[in-house]
C-alpha positions as CSV (number, residue, x, y, z in Angstrom):
1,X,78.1,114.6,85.7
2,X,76.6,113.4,82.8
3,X,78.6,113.5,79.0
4,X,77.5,114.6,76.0
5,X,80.2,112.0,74.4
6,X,80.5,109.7,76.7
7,X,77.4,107.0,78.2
8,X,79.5,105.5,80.0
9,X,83.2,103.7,81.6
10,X,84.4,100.9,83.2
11,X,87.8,100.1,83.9
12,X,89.6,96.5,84.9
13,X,92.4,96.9,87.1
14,X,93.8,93.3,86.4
15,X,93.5,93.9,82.5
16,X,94.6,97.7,82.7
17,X,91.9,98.0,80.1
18,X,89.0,101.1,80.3
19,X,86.3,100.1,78.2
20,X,84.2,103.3,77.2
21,X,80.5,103.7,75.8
22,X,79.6,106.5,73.6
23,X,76.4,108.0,73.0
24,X,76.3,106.7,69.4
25,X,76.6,103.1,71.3
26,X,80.1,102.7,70.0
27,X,81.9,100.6,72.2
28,X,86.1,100.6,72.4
29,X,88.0,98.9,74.5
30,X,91.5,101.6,75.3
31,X,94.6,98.6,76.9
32,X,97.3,100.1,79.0
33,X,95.7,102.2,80.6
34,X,97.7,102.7,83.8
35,X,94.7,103.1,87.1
36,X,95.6,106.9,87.6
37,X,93.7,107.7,84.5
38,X,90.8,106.2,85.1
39,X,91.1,107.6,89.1
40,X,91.0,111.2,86.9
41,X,88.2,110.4,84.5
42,X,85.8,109.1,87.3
43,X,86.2,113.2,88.9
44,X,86.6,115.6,86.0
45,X,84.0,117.9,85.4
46,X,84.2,116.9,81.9
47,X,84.6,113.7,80.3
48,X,84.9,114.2,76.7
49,X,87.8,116.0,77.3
50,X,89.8,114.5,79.7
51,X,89.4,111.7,76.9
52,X,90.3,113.5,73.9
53,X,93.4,115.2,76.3
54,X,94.5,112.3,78.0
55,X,93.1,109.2,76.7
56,X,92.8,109.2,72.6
57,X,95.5,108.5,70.7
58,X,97.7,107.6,73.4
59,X,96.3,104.3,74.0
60,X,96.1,101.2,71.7
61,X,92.5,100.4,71.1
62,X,89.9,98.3,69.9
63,X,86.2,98.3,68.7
64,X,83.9,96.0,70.2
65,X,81.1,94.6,68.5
């Protein structure tokens, strides 16, 4: 289902890092992430929260140029 917040995802298992795409085109780059949450994000009905719930501010992050 499409977001409203979120373009898009991608997550690398060997890195444990989910890279996510707004719609503004921000990029950020989330490390630690452990492979469950990114199992979750792919299913739920809603995106932009299961990231503001589960993923922001419990995840050091980056911004990518």
């Amino acid at each position: 289902m499409p977001s409203s917040v979120i373009a898009s995802f991608t997550y690398n298992p060997d890195t444990l890092v989910l890279r996510i795409t707004f719609v503004s085109g921000l990029i950020y780059a989330y490390y630690d992430v452990p492979p469950v949450i990114y199992e979750e994000m792919k299913h739920v009905k809603s995106k932009g929260t299961y990231f503001n719930r589960r993923v922001k501010g419990h995840y050091r992050f980056k911004r990518k140029l």
